[in-house]
C-alpha positions as CSV (number, residue, x, y, z in Angstrom):
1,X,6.1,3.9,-2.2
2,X,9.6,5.2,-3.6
3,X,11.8,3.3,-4.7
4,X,14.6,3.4,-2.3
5,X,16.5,0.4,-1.8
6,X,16.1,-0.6,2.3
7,X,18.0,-3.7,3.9
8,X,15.4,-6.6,4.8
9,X,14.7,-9.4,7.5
10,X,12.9,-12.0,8.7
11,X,10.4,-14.0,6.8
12,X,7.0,-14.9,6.3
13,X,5.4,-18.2,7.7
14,X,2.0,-19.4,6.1
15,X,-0.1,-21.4,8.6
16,X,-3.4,-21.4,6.7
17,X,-4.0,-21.1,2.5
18,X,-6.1,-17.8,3.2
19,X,-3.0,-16.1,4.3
20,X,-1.5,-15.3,0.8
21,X,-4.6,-13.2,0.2
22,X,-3.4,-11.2,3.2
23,X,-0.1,-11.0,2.6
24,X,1.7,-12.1,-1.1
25,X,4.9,-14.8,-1.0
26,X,6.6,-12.3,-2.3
27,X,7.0,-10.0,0.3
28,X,9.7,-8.0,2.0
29,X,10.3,-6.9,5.6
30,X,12.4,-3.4,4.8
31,X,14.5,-2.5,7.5
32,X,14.2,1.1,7.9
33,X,15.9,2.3,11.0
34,X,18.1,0.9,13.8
35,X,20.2,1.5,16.1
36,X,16.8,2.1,19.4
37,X,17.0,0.4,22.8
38,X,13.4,-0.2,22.6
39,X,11.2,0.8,20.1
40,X,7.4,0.8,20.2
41,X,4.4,2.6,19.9
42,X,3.9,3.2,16.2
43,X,1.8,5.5,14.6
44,X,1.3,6.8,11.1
45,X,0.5,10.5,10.8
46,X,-1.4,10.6,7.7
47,X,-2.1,14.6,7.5
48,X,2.1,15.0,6.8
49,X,2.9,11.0,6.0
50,X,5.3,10.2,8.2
51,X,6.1,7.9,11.2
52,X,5.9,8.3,14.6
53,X,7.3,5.9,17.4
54,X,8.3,5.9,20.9
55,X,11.8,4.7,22.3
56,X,11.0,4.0,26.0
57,X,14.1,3.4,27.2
58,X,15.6,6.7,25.7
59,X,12.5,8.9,26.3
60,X,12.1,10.0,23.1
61,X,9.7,10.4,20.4
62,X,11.4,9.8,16.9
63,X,10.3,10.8,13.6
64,X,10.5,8.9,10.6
65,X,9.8,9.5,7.0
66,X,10.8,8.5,3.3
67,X,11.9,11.7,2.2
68,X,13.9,13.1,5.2
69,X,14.5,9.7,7.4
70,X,14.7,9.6,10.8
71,X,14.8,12.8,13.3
72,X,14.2,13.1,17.1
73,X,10.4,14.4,17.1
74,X,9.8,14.9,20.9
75,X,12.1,14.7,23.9
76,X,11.2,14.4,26.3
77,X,8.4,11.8,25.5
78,X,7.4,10.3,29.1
79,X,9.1,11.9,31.4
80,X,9.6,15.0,32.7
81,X,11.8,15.3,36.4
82,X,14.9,14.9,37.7
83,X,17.2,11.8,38.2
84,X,16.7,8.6,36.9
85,X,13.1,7.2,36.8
86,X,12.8,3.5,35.9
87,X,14.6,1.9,32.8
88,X,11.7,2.8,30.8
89,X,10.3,6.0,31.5
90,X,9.2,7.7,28.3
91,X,6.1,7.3,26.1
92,X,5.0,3.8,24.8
93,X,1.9,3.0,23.0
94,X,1.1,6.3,20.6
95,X,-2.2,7.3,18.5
96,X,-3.4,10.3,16.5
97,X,-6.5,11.3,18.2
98,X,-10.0,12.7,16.3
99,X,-8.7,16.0,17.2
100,X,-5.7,15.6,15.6
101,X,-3.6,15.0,18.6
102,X,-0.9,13.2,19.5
103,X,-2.0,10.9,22.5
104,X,0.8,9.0,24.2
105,X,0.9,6.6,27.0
106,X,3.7,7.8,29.5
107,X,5.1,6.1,31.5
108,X,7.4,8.2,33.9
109,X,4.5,10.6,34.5
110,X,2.1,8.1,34.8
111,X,-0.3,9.1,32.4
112,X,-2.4,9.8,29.1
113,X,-1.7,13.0,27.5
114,X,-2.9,14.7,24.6
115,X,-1.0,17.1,22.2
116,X,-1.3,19.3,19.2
117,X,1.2,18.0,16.5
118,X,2.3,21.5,15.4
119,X,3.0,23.2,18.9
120,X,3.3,20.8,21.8
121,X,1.8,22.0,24.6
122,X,0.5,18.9,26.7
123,X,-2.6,18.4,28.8
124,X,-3.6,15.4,30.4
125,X,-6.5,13.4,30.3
126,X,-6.4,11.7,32.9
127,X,-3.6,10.5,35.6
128,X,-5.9,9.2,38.7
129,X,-8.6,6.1,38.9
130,X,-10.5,6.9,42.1
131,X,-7.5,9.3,43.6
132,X,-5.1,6.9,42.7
133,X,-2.1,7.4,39.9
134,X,-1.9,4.9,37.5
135,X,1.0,1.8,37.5
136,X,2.3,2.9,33.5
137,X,-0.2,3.6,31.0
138,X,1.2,1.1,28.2
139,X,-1.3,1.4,25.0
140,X,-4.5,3.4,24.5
141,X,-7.0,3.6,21.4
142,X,-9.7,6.1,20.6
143,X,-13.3,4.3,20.2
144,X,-15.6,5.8,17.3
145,X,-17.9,7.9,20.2
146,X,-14.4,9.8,21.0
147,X,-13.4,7.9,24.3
148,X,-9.8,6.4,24.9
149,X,-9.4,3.3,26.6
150,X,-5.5,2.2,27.6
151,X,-4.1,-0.3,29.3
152,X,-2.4,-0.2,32.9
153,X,0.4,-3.0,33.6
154,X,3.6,-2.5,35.3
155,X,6.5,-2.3,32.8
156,X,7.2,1.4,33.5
157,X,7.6,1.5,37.2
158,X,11.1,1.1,38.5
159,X,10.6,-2.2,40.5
160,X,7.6,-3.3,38.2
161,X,4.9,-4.9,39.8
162,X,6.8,-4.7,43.1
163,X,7.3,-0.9,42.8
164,X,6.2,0.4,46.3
165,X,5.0,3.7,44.6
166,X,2.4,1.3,43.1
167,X,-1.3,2.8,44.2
168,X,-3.3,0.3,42.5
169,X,-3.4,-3.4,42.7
170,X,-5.2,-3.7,39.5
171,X,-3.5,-4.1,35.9
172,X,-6.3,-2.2,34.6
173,X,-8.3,-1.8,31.7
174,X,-9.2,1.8,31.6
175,X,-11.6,4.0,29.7
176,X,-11.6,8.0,29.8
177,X,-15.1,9.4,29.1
178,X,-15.8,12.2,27.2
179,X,-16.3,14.3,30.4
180,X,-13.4,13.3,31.8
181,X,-14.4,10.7,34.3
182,X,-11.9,7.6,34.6
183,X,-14.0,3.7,34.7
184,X,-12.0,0.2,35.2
185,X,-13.2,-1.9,32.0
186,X,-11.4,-4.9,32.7
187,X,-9.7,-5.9,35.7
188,X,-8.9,-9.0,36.0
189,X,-6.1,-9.2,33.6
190,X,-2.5,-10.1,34.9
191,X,-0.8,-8.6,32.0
192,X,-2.8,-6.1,29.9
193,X,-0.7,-4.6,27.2
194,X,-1.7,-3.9,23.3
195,X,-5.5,-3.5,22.6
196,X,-7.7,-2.5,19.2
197,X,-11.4,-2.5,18.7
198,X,-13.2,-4.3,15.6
199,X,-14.3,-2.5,12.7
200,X,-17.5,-2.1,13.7
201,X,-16.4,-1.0,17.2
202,X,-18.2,-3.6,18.9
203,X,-15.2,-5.7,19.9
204,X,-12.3,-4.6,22.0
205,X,-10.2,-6.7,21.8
206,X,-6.5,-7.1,24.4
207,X,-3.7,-8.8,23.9
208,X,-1.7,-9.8,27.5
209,X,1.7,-10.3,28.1
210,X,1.9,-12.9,30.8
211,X,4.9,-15.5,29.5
212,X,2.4,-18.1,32.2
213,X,-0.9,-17.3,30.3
214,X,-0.1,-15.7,26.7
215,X,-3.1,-14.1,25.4
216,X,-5.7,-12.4,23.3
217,X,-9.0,-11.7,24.5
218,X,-12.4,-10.3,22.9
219,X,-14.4,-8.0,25.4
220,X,-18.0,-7.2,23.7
221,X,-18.9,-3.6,23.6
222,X,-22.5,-3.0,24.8
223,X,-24.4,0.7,23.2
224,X,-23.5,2.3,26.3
225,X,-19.7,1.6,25.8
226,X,-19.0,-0.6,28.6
227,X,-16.9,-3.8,28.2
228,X,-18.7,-7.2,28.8
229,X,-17.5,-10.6,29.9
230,X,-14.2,-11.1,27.5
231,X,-13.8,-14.7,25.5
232,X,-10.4,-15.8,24.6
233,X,-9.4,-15.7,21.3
234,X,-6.1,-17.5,20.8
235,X,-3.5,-18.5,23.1
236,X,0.4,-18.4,22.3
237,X,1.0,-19.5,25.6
238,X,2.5,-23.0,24.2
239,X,4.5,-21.0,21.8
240,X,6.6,-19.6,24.6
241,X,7.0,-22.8,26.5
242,X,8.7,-24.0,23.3
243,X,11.3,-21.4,24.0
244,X,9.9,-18.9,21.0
245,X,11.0,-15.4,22.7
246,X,8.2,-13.1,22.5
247,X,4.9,-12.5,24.1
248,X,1.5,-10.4,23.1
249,X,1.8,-6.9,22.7
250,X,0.6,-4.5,20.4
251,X,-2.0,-4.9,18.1
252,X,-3.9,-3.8,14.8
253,X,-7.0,-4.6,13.2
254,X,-7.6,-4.9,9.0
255,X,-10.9,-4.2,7.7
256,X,-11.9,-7.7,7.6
257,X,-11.3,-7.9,11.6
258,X,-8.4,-9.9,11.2
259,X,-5.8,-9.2,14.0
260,X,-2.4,-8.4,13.5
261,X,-0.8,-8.7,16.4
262,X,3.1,-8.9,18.3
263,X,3.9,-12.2,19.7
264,X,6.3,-15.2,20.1
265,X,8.5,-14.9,17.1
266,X,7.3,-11.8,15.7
267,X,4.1,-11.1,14.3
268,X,1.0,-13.0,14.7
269,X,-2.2,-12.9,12.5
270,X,-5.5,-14.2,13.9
271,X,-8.8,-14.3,11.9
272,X,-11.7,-12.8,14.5
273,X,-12.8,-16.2,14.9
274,X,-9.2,-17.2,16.3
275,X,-7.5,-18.8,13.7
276,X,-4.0,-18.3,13.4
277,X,-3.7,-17.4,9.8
278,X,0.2,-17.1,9.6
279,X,3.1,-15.3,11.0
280,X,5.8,-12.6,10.3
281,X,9.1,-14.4,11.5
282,X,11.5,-11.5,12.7
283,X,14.2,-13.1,14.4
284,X,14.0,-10.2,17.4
285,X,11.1,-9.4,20.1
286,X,8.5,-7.2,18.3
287,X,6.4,-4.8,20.4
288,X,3.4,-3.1,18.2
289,X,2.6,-2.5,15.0
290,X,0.5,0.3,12.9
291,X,-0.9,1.1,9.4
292,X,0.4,3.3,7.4
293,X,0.9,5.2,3.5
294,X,-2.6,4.0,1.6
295,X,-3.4,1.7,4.8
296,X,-2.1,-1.4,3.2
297,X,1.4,-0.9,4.6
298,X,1.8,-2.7,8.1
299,X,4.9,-0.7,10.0
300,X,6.4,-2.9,13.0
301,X,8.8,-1.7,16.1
302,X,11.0,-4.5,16.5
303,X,13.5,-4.3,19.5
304,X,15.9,-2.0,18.1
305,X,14.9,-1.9,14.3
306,X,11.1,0.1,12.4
307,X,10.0,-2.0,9.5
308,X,7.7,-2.2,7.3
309,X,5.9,-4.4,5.2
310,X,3.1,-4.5,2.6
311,X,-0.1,-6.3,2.7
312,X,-2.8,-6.5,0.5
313,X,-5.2,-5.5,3.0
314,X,-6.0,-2.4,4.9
315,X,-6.5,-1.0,8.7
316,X,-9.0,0.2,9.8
317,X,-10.5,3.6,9.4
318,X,-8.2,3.3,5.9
């Protein structure tokens, strides 16, 4: 990492001894760009090293990266029409696909789309579950047998949950086959939002933003790729009736299958076996998070600020 001098906040809250082998007292949340209505949707591109996150509010894609700084990447992100959508039409939860894609959750289109890095040129994989468009695809991952699954709440539809272009009455779960073919995982989520599967990809795990029922879930993966019954894994839900602003969002795993995850307060970090472990205190609503340089750097969307922090752990597929 060079050795640029960045502006820093927030601070570091150890809830269990184990933590400081995550994450050294010593450690600085760098502030490395401001000024965003909404930023989320991180993702580190590792063939070119640079950032790439979504501001939904503004519909735009930005680009960030240690030698150049920030840029406007794509534009626009989420959607494409005339007149005013909703207050947060463009692109949320981004990943970098096996094909080398960019795969963005959109949420004025009301999709997931997948395109090259180098050319643009969109194509969507899929917009419909059973004939129906989807509410606001929020955050999508990429299993190890190539399918996507994303999430399906409200946030992007002008009215929300009481948008009367709403088609489904779900908050979905999705996944998108290999063929193409659209399946409900989950369905019985009120607030389905970030989501990340264990390193061995038997685990997916969702985080939901409900401020009445604040949680993390584990769904278990059968060989087929299906979703079983889920088990909760921690609930924050006390958190937020303490007046801690913030609920579950997005989420990353670390090779040990801890979970690092946006929550009240900032950043939460749950062992697999639902520990809270300790907490990144930012002092502004975090959205998502991603890994990013070696793998050991954890990059966080916070409101209107990207920071970064480093661990001494890595992500997975690191």
């Amino acid at each position: 990492m060079a050795q640029k001098s960045y502006p820093t906040m927030g601070k570091i809250v150890y809830e269990d001894p184990s933590f400081e082998k995550l994450l050294s007292k010593d450690a600085k949340i760098e502030v490395l760009a401001s000024g965003f209505e909404w930023s989320e949707g991180p993702v580190w591109v590792k063939d070119g090293g640079y950032l790439l996150f979504s501001d939904v509010p503004k519909n735009k894609v930005y680009k960030w990266d240690e030698k150049e700084g920030l840029s406007v990447f794509l534009e626009p992100s989420g959607y494409t029409g005339r007149g005013v959508y909703s207050d947060e039409p463009g692109s949320n939860g981004l990943i970098i696909d096996n094909k080398g894609r960019l795969v963005s959750c959109e949420h004025g289109d009301r999709r997931i789309s997948a395109m090259p890095l180098q050319v643009g040129g969109k194509i969507t994989l899929a917009d419909h579950f059973e004939g129906k468009r989807f509410n606001s695809p929020n955050d999508v991952v990429q299993h190890s047998n190539g399918d996507y699954y994303f999430t399906d709440p409200p946030y992007g539809l002008a009215k929300k949950h009481e948008d009367p272009t709403r088609e489904i009455s779900q908050f979905g779960v999705y996944r998108i086959h290999k063929d193409g073919k659209v399946t409900m995982q989950v369905s019985d989520l009120s607030r389905p939002n970030g989501l990340a599967f264990s390193p061995d990809g038997k685990t997916l795990y969702v985080a939901q933003s409900d401020p009445e029922k604040s949680i993390w879930m584990a769904y278990p993966m059968d060989a087929n790729g299906n979703a079983g019954k889920g088990k909760l894994i921690y609930d924050a839900t006390p958190m937020g009736k303490k007046g801690i602003p913030g609920l579950p969002d997005g989420l990353k795993i670390d090779k040990d299958g801890n979970l690092w995850s946006s929550g009240p307060g900032g950043m939460l970090i749950i062992s697999p076996a639902g520990k809270l472990l300790g907490r990144i205190e930012m002092g502004e609503l975090t959205s998502n998070c991603a890994w990013g340089n070696d793998g050991s750097t954890l990059y966080m969307t916070v409101d209107g600020y990207v920071c970064r922090i480093k661990t001494n752990t890595k992500g997975v597929g690191w």
